[in-house]
N, CA and C atoms as an extended XYZ file, in Angstrom:
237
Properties=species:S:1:pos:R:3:atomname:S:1:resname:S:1:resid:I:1 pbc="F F F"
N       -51.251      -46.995      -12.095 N   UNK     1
C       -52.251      -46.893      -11.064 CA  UNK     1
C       -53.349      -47.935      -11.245 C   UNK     1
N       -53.911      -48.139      -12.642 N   UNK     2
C       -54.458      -49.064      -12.908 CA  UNK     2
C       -54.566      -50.394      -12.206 C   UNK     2
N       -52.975      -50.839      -12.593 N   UNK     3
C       -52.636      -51.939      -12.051 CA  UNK     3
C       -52.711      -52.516      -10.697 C   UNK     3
N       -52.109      -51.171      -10.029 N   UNK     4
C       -51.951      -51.926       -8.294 CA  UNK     4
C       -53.006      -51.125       -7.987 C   UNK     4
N       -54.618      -51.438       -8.673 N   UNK     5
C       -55.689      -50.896       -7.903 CA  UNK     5
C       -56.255      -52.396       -8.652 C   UNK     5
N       -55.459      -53.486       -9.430 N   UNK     6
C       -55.432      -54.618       -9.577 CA  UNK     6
C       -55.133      -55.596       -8.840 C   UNK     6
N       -54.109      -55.300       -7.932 N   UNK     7
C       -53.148      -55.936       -7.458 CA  UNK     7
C       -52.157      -56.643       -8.194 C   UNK     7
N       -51.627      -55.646       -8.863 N   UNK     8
C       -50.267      -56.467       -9.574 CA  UNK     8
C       -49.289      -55.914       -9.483 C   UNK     8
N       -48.177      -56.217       -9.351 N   UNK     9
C       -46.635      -55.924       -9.228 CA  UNK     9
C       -45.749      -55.339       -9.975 C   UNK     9
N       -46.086      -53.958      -10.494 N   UNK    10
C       -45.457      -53.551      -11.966 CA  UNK    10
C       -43.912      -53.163      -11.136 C   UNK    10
N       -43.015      -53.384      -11.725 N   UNK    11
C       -41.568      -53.304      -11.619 CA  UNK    11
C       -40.864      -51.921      -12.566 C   UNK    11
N       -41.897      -52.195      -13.964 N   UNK    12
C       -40.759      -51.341      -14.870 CA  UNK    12
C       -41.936      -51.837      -15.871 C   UNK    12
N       -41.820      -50.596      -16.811 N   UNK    13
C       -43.029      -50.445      -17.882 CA  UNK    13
C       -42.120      -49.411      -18.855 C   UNK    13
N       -42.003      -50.110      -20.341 N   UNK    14
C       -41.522      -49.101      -21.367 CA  UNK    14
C       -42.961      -49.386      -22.193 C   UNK    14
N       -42.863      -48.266      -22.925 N   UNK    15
C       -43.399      -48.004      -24.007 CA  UNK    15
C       -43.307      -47.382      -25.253 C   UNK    15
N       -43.307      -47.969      -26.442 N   UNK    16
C       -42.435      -47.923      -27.835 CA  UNK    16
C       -43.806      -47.384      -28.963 C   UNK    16
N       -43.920      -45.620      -29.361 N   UNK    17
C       -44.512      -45.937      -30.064 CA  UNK    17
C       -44.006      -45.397      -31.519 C   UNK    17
N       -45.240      -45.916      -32.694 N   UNK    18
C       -44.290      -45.714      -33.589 CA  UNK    18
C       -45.597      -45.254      -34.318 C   UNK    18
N       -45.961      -44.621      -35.966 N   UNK    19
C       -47.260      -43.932      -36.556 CA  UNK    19
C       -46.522      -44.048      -37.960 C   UNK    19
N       -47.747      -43.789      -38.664 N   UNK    20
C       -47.690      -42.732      -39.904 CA  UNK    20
C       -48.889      -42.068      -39.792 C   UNK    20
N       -48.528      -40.826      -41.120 N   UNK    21
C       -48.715      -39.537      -41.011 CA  UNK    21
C       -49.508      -39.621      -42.667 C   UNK    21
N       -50.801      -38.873      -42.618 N   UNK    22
C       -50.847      -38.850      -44.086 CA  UNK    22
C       -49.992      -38.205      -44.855 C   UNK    22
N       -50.069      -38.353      -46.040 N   UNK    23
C       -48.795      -37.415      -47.197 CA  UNK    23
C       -49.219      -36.348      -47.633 C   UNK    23
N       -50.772      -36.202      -47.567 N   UNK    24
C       -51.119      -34.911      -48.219 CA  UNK    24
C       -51.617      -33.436      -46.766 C   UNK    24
N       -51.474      -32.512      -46.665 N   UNK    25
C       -51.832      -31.563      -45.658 CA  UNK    25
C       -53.312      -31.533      -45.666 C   UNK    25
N       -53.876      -31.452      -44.191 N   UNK    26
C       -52.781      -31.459      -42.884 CA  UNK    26
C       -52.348      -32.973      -42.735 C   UNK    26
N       -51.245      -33.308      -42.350 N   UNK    27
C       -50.539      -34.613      -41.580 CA  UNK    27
C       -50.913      -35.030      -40.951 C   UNK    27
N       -52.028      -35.287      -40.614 N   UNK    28
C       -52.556      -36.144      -39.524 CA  UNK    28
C       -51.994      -37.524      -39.670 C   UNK    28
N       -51.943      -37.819      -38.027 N   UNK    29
C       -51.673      -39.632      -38.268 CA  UNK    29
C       -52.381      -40.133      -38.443 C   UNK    29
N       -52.650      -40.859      -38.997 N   UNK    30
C       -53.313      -42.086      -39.283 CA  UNK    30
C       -53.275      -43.904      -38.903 C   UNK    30
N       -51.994      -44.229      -38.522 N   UNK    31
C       -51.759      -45.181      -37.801 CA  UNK    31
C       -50.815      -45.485      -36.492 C   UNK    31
N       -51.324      -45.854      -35.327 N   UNK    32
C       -50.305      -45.417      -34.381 CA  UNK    32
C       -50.721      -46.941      -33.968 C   UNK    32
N       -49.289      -47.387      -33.331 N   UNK    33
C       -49.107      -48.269      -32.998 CA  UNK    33
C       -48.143      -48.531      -31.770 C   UNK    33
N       -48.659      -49.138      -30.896 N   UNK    34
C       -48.046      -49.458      -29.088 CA  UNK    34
C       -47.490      -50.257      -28.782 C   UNK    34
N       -46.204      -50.619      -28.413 N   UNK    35
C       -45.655      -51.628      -28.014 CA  UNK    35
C       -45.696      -51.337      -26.415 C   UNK    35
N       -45.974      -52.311      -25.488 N   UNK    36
C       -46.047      -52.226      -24.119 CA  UNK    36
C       -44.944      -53.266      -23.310 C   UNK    36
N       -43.933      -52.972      -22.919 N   UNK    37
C       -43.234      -53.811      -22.748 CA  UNK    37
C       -42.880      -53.334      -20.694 C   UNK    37
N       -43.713      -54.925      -19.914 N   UNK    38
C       -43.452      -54.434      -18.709 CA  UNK    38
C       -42.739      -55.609      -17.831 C   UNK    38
N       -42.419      -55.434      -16.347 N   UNK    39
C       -41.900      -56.693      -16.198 CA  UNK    39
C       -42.993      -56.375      -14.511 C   UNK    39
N       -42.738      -57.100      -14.267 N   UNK    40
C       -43.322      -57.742      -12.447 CA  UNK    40
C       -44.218      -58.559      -12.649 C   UNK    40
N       -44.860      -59.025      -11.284 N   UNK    41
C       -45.519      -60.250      -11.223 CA  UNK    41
C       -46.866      -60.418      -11.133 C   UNK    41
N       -47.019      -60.075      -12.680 N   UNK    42
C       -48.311      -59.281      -13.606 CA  UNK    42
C       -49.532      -60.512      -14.396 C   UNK    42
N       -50.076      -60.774      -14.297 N   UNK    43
C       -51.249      -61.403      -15.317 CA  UNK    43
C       -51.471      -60.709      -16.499 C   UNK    43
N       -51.204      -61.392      -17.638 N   UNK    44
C       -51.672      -61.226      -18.887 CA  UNK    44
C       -53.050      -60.045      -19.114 C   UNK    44
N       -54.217      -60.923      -18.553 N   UNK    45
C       -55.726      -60.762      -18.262 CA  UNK    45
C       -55.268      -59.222      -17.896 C   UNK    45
N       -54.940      -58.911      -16.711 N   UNK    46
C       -55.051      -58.019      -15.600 CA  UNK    46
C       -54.526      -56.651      -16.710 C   UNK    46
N       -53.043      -57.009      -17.223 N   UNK    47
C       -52.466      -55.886      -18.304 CA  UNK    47
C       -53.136      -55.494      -19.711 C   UNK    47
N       -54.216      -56.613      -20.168 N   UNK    48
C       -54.810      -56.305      -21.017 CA  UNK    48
C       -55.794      -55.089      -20.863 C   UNK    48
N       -56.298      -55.480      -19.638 N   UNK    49
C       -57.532      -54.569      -19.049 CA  UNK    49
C       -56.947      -53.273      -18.489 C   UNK    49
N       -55.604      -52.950      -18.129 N   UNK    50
C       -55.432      -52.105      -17.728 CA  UNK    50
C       -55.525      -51.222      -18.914 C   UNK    50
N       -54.811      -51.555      -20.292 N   UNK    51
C       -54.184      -50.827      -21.306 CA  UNK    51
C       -55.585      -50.491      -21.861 C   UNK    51
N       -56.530      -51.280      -22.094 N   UNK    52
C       -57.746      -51.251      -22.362 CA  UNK    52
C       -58.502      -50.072      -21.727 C   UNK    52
N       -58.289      -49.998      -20.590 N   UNK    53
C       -59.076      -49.143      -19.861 CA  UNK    53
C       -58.414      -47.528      -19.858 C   UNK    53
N       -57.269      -47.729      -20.263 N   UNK    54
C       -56.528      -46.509      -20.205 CA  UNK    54
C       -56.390      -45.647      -22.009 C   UNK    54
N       -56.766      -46.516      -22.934 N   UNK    55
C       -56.925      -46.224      -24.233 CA  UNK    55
C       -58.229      -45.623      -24.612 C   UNK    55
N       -59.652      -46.320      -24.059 N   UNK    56
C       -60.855      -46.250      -24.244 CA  UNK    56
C       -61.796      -45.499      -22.868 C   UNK    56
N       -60.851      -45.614      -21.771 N   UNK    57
C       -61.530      -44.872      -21.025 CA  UNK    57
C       -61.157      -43.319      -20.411 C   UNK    57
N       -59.305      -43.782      -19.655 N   UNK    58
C       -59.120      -42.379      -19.523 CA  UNK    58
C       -58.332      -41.614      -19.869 C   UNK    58
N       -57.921      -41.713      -21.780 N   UNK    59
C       -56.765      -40.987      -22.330 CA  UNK    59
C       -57.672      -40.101      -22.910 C   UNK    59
N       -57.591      -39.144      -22.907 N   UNK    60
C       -58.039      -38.284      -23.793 CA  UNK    60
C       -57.441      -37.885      -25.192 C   UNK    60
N       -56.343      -38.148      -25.233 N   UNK    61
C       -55.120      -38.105      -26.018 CA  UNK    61
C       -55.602      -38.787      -27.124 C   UNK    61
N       -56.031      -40.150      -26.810 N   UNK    62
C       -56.176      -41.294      -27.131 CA  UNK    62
C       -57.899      -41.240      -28.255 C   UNK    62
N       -58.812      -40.628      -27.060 N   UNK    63
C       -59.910      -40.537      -27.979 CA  UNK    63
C       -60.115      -39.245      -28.886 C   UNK    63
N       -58.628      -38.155      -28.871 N   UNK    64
C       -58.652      -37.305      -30.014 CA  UNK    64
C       -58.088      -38.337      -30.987 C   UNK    64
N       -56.994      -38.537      -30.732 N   UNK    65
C       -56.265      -39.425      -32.426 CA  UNK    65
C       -57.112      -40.008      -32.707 C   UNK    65
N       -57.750      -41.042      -32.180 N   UNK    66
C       -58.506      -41.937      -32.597 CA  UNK    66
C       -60.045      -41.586      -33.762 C   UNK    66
N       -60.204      -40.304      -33.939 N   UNK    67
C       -61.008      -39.593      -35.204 CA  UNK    67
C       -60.518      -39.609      -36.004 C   UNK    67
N       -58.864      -39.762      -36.512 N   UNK    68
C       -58.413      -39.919      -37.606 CA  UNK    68
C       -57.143      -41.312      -38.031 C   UNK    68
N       -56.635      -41.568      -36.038 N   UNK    69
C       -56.232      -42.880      -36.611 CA  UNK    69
C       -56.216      -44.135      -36.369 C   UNK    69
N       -55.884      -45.024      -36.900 N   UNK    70
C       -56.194      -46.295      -36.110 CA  UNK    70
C       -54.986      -46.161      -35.243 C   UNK    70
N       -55.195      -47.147      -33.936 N   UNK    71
C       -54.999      -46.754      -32.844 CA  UNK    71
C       -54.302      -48.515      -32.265 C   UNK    71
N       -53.541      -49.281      -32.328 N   UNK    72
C       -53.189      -50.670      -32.256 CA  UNK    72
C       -52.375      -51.068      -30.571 C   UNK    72
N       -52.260      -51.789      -30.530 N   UNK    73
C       -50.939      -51.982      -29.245 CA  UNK    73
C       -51.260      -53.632      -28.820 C   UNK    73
N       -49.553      -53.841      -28.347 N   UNK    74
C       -49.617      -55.224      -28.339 CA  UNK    74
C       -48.603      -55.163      -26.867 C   UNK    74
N       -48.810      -55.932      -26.420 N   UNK    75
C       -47.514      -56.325      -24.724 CA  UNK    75
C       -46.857      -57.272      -24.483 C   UNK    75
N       -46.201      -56.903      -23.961 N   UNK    76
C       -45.547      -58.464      -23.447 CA  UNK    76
C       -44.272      -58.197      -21.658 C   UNK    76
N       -45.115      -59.307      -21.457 N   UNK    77
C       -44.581      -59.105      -19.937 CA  UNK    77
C       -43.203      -59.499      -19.868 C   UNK    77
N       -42.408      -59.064      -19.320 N   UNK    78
C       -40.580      -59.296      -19.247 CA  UNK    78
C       -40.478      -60.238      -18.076 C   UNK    78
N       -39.330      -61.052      -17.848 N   UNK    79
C       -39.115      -61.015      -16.474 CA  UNK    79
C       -37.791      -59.818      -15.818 C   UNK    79
């Protein structure tokens, strides 16, 4: 929604994530990490800001983990 309130052309959007967990109880994660992998006829700029805005502004998800873990993600546009 982000996006095409951007104007950009999302086609297809995966997302790969992967963490660790501390070793001692409780398990909390501690490192989570995002792979963003999308394709259409998208700007760099435009997908940064979307993911940006959706991590820090409206995940909530996002600003619970984030009290205990680091929180990373990287993209890359497909054709």
């Amino acid at each position: 929604m982000i996006l095409a309130k951007k104007r950009q052309k999302l086609t297809s959007l995966e997302i790969a994530i992967s963490g660790e967990r501390a070793s001692e109880p409780p398990s909390v994660w501690t490192k989570i990490e995002m792979d963003y992998r999308l394709a259409g006829d998208l700007e760099p700029k435009a997908v940064r800001d979307a993911i940006e805005l959706s991590q820090f502004k409206y995940c909530s998800v996002a600003a619970m983990l984030r009290k205990t873990a680091e929180i990373t993600y990287r993209f890359e546009i497909v054709s």
